[in-house]
C-alpha distance (Angstrom), angle and dihedral (degrees) to the residues before:
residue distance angle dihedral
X1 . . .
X2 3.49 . .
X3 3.45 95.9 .
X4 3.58 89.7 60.9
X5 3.62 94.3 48.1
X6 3.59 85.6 57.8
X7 3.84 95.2 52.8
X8 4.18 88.1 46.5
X9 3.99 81.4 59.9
X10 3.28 97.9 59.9
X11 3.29 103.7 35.9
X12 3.40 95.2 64.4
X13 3.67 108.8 56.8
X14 3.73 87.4 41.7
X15 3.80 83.5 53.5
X16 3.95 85.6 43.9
X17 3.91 88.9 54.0
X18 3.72 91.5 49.6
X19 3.63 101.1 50.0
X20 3.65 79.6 49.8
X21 3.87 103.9 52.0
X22 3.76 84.7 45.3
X23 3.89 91.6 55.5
X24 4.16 83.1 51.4
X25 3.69 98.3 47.4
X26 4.16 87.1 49.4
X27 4.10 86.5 52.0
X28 3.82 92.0 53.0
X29 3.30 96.1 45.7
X30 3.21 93.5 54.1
X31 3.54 100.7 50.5
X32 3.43 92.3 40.8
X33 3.80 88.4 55.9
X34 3.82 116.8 97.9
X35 3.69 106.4 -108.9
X36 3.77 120.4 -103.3
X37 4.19 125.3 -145.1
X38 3.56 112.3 -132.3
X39 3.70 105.9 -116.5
X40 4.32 88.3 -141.6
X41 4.86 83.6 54.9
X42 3.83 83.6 51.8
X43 3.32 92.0 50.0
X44 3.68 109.3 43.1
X45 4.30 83.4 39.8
X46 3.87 89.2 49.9
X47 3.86 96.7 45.5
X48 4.20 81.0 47.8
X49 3.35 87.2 54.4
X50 3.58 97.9 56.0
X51 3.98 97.7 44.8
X52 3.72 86.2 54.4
X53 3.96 105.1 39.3
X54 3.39 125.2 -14.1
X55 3.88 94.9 60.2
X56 3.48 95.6 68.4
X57 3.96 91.3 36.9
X58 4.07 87.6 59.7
X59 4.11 91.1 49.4
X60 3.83 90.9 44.5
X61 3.85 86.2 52.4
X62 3.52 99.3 42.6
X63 3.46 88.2 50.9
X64 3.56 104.6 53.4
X65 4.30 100.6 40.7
X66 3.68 116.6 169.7
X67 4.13 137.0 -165.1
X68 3.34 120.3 -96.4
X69 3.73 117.7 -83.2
X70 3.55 89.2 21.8
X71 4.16 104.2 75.9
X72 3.56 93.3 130.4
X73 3.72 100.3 138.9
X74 4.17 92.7 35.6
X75 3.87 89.3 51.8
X76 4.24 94.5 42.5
X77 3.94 82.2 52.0
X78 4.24 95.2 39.0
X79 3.78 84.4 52.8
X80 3.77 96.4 49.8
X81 3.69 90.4 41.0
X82 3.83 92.1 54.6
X83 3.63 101.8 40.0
X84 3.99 88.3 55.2
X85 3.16 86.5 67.5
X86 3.52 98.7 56.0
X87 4.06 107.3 -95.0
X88 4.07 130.3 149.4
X89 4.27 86.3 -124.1
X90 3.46 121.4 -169.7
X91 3.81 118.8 -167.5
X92 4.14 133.7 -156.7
X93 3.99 95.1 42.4
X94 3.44 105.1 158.7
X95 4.05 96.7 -8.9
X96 3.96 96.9 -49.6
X97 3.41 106.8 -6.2
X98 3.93 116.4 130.6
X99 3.69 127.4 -150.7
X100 3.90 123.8 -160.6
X101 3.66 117.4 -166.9
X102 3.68 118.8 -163.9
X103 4.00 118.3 -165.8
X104 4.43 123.4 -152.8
X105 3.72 104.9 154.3
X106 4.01 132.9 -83.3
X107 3.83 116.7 -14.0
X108 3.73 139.5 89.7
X109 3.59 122.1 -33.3
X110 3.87 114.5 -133.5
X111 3.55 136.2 -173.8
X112 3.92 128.3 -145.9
X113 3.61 119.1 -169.1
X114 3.79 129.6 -161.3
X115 3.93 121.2 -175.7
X116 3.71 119.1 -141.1
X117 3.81 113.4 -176.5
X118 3.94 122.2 115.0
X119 3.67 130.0 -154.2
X120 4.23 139.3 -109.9
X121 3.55 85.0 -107.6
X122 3.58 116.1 124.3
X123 4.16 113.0 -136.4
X124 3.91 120.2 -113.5
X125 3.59 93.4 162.0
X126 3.67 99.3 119.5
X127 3.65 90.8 -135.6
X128 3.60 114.7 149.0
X129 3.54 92.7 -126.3
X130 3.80 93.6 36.2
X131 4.19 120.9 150.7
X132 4.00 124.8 -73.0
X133 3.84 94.0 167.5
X134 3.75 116.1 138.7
X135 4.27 102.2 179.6
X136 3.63 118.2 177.4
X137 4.09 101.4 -124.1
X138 4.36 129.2 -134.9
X139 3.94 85.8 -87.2
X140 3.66 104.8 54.7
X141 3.64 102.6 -100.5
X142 4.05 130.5 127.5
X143 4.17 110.2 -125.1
X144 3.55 134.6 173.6
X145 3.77 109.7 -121.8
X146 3.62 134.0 -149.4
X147 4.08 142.9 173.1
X148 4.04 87.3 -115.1
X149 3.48 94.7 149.6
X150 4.24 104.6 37.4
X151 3.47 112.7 -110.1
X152 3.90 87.6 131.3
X153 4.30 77.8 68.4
X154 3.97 90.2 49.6
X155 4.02 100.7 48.6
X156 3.84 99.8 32.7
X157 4.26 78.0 55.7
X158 3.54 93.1 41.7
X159 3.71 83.3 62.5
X160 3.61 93.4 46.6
X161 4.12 96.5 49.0
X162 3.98 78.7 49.8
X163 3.46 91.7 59.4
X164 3.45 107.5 43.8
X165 3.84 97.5 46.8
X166 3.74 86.4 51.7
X167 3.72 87.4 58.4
X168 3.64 103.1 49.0
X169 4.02 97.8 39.3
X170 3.36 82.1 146.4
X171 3.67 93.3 73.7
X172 3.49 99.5 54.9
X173 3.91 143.7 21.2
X174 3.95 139.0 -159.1
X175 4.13 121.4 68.3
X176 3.91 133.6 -75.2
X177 2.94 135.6 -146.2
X178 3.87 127.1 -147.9
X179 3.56 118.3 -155.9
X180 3.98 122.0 -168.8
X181 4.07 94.2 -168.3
X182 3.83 107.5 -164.1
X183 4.29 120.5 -161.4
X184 4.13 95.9 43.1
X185 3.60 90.2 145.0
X186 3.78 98.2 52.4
X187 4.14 87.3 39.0
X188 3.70 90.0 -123.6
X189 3.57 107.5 111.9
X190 3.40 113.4 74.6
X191 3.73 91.6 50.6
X192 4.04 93.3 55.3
X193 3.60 91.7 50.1
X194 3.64 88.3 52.2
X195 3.34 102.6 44.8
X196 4.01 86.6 46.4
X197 3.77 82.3 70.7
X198 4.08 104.1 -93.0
X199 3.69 101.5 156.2
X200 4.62 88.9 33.4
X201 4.12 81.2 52.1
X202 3.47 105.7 33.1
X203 3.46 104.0 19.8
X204 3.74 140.1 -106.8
X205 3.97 111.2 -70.9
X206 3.69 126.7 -129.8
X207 3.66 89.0 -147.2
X208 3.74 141.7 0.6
X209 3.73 131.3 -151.1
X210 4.17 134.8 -179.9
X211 3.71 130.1 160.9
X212 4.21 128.6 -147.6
X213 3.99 114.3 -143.8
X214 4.15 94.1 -126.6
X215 3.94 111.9 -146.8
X216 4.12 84.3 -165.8
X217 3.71 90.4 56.6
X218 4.17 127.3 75.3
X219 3.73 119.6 -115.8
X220 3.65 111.6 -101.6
X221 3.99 96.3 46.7
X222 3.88 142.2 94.3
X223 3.39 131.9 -166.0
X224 4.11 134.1 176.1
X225 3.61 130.3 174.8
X226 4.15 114.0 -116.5
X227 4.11 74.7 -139.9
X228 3.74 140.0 -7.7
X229 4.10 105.2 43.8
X230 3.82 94.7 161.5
X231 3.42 154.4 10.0
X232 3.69 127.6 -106.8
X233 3.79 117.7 -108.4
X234 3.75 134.8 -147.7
X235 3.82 130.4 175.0
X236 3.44 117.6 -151.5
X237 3.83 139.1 -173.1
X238 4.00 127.9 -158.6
X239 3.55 117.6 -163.9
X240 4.19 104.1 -164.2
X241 4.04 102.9 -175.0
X242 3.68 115.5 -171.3
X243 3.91 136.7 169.6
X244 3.68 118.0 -73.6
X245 3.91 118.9 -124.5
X246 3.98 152.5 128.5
X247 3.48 118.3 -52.7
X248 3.47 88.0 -128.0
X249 3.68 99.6 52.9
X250 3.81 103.1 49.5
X251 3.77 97.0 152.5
X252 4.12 83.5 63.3
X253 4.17 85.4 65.1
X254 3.41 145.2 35.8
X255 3.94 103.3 -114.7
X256 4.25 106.6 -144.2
X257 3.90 86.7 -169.4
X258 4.11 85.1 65.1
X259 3.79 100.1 43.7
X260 3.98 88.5 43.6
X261 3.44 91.0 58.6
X262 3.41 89.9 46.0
X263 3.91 84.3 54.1
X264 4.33 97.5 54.0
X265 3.88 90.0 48.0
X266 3.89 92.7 43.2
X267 4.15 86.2 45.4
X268 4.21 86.7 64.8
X269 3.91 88.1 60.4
X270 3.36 97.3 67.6
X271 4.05 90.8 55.9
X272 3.33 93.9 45.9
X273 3.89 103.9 32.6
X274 3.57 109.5 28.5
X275 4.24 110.3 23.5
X276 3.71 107.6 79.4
X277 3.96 108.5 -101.4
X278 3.69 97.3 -116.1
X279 3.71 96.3 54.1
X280 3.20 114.6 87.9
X281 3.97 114.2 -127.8
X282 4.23 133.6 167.2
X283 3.78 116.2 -171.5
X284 4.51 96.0 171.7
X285 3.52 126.1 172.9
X286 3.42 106.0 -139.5
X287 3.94 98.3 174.9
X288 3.90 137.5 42.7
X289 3.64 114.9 172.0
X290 4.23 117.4 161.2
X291 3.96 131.9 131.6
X292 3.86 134.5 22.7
X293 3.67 105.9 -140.2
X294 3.73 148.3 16.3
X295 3.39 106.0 -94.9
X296 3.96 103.6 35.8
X297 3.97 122.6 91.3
X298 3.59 97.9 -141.3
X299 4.16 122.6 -132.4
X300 4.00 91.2 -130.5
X301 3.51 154.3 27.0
X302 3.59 140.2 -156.8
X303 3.29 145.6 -134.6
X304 3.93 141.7 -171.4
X305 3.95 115.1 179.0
X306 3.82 130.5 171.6
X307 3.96 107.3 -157.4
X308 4.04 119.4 -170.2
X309 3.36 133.6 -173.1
X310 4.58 138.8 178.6
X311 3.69 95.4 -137.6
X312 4.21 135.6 35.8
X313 3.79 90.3 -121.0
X314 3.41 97.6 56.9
X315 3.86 92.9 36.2
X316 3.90 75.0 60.5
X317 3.70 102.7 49.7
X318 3.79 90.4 50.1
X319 4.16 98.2 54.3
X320 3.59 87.2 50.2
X321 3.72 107.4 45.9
X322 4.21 86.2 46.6
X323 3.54 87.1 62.0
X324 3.52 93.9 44.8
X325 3.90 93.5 48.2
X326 3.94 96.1 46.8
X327 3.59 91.9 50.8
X328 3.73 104.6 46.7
X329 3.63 85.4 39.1
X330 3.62 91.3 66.2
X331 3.72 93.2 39.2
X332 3.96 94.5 55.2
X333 4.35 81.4 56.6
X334 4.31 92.0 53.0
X335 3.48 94.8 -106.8
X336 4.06 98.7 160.0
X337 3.94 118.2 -126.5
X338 3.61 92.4 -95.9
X339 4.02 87.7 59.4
X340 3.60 97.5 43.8
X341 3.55 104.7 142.4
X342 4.58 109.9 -101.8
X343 4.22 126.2 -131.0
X344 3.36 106.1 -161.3
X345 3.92 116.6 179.5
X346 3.60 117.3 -137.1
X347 3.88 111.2 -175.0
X348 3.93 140.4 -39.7
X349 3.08 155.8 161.7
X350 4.26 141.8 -124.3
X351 3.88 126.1 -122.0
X352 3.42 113.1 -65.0
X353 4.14 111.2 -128.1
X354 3.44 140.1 -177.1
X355 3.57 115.2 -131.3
X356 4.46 92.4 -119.7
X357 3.77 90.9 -141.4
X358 3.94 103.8 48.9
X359 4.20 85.5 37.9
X360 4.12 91.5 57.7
X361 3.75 89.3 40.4
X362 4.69 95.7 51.7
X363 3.87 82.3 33.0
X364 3.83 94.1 62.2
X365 3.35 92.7 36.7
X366 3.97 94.3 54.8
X367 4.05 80.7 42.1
X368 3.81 84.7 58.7
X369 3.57 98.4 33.1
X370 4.23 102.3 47.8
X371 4.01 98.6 19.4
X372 3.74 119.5 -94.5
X373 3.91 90.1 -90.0
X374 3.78 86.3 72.7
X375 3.62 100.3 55.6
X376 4.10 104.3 56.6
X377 3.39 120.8 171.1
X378 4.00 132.0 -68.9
X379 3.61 108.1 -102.7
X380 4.59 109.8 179.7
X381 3.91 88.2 -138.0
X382 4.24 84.6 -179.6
X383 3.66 141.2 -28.0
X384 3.25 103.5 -73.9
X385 4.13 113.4 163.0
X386 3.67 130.0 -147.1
X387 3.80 127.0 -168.0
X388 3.51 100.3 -140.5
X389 3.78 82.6 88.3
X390 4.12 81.8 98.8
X391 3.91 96.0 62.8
X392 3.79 90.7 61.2
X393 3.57 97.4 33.3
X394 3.91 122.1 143.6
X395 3.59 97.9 -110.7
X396 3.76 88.8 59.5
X397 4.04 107.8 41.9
X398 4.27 99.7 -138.3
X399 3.82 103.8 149.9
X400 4.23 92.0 -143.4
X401 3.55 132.4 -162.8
X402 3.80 123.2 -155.0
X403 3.99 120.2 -177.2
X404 3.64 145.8 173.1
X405 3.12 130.8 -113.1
X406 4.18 118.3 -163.3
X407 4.29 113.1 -115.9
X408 3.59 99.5 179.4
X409 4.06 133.2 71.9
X410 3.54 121.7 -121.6
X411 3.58 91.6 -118.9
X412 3.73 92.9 63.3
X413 3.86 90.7 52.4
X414 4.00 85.1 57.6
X415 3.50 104.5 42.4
X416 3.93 84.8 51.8
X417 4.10 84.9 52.1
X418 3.54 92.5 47.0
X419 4.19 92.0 55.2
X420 3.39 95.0 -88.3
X421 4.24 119.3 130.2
X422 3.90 112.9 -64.0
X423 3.74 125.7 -103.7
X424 4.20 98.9 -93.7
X425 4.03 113.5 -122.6
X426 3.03 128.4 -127.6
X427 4.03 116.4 -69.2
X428 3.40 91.6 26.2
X429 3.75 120.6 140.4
X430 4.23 81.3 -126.7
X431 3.75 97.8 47.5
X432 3.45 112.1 137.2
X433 4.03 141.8 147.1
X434 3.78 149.2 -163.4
X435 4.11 95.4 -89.8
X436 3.49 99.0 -165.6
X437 3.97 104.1 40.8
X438 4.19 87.2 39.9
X439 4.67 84.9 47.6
X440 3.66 95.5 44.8
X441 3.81 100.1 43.4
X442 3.74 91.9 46.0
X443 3.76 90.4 44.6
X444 4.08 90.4 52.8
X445 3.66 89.6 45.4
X446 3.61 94.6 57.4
X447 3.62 92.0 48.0
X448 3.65 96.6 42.8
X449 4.06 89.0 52.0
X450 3.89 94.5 51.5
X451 3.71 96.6 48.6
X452 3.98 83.4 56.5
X453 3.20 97.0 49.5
X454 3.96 106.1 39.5
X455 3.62 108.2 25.9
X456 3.69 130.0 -179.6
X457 3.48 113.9 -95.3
């Protein structure tokens, strides 16, 4: 008995000092542990944000759209926007491409790219604050211009993810780099900045992310690929001359109108006939221009294609056999060496992938981050192409991550079910999207991304 009321006695302070060294340990830990940004304060600060200053920033830009190469005004105001916020910026990358570096200690350095070009497309959205622009383009010519494909969504967010991070510095640690990519449309961009010396400059990321507004996707959702994003792109141009002559008299010509036709219908065969069926492949000829009047067989013919592809090798297969095709084409109608008909590639761009590992990692975290209702599944609903393919090329080793973000309400998608008029695509004279859930979600995504992937230690 009293032996046990000894043992009770000492038990209990030693159980006492345990409870208490446990209590310790827990209060360490947790100030040793980096600290975490509640997704619901990002929210409420980004949403803020947007009442205050990145509303009007998104009208101002959506207002004032300009061709690619030629985002003088966007980039002058990018720059300003960015440095306000406190950012090393660096101007002309590329032509006028901006980068904004941001500083917080040792840790990963990450770039985030927005695109700001618009396209000669002129606005019938009805918005209120729908396009005016008229920009005289690279070749001369006057065209209306209009945000038909959201970039104004991507840079005023940029901006936004910019400001936010800067504000909670304490949640995070490494350097970021903010890249305004001019020429998206004409998938030229990326590759001047690059060969302008982004990664020598700037230095070589350890990841890269970007986001796409998605008019085919509700607001409120996100969705990335854990591989294929997009399709390669290629823009071609076919030059078919021929021998001028009287309409009347065709057999004292060679009529290029004829053999290009011959040329678009031939194109299908190779899609059909030679690709494998379960690759995907796109070879469309998106211009025909030949002749002047009735009566006159022309002495050329053009041609403007856009060719896409899901892998390099078929990518590959198709710029060779079009070649092939248009050449022996003309041959097969007498046209002499000398008026064989020319390919002449303009510009593209490679496959855009996901890097599997860094996509499962940003897609859990979104999972965790939004609720797994938010992030549905990645569905290729075309072959759309994207030029940020370059930044995560092979040559360079930068693992990216490219997501969507959803542009259109829910209510849209059901009045269009019900009979009502369709959701517009993308490049669409009628394009538009919900601004401020398509800003804020992009914004939060960015934010919630970085804090995975360069935590404070």
């Amino acid at each position: 008995m009293v032996c046990k009321m000894g043992d009770d006695r000492v038990r209990k302070p030693r159980a006492r000092l345990m409870a208490l060294a446990n209590v310790a340990a827990i209060l360490a830990a947790a100030v040793a542990a980096p600290a975490m940004a509640d997704p619901g304060d990002v929210e409420r600060a980004v949403a803020s944000d947007y009442d205050s200053h990145l509303e009007a920033l998104f009208i101002h830009f959506h207002q004032n759209p300009e061709l690619s190469f030629l985002e003088t005004a966007t980039a002058t105001r990018m720059a300003a926007e960015l440095r306000a916020v406190g950012l090393d910026v660096t101007e002309g990358v590329g032509g006028t491409g901006v980068v904004g570096m941001l500083r917080n200690g040792d840790g990963p350095l990450i770039l985030l790219r927005a695109d700001m070009d618009g396209l000669p497309v002129e606005e019938k959205s009805g918005l209120p604050y729908a396009s005016n622009a008229v920009q005289t383009g690279l070749d001369g010519k006057e065209y209306p211009v209009m945000h038909a494909c959201g970039h104004d969504v991507h840079i005023t967010s940029l901006v936004g993810t910019a400001r936010r991070l800067m504000a909670q510095r304490d949640k995070w640690q490494g350097t970021l780099m903010f890249v305004v990519q001019p020429a998206e449309e004409v998938v030229g961009g990326a590759r001047a900045m690059l060969e302008d010396g982004l990664y020598e400059r700037f230095g070589k990321p350890d990841y890269a992310l970007a986001f796409h507004v998605a008019s085919v996707l509700p607001t409120g959702t996100l969705s990335a690929s854990e591989g294929i994003q997009y399709s390669s792109s290629d823009s071609l141009d076919i030059v078919v001359p021929g021998v001028g002559a009287h309409g009347a008299s065709p057999h004292m010509g060679r009529d290029p109108v004829y053999v290009a036709a011959q040329i678009v219908t031939a194109l299908q065969s190779i899609v059909s006939r030679e690709v494998m069926p379960l690759s995907p492949a796109v070879i469309t000829v998106g211009s025909f221009h030949a002749g002047s009047k009735h009566n006159i067989i022309s002495d050329r013919a053009d041609l403007q294609l856009t060719v896409r592809a899901n892998d390099e090798a078929t990518r590959a297969q198709l710029l060779a056999a079009i070649e092939r095709v248009a050449v022996n084409v003309g041959r097969a109608h007498g046209l002499p060496d000398e008026l064989l008909p020319r390919v002449s590639h303009l510009h593209g761009t490679p496959v855009t992938n996901n890097d599997p590992v860094l996509a499962r990692r940003l897609n859990a975290t979104f999972s965790e981050t939004f609720g797994t209702a938010a992030v549905i599944p990645f569905e290729q609903r075309g072959m759309g192409a994207e030029d940020f393919a370059y930044f995560v090329a092979d040559e360079y080793g930068v693992p990216g991550y490219y997501f969507a973000v959803g542009g259109t309400p829910p209510e849209a998608f059901a009045a269009a079910a019900a009979g009502g008029p369709p959701v517009p695509s993308h490049h669409s004279p009628l394009f538009k999207i919900a601004p401020r859930e398509s800003v804020t979600l992009g914004t939060r995504a960015m934010v919630a991304a970085v804090l995975d992937l360069a935590p404070a230690q």
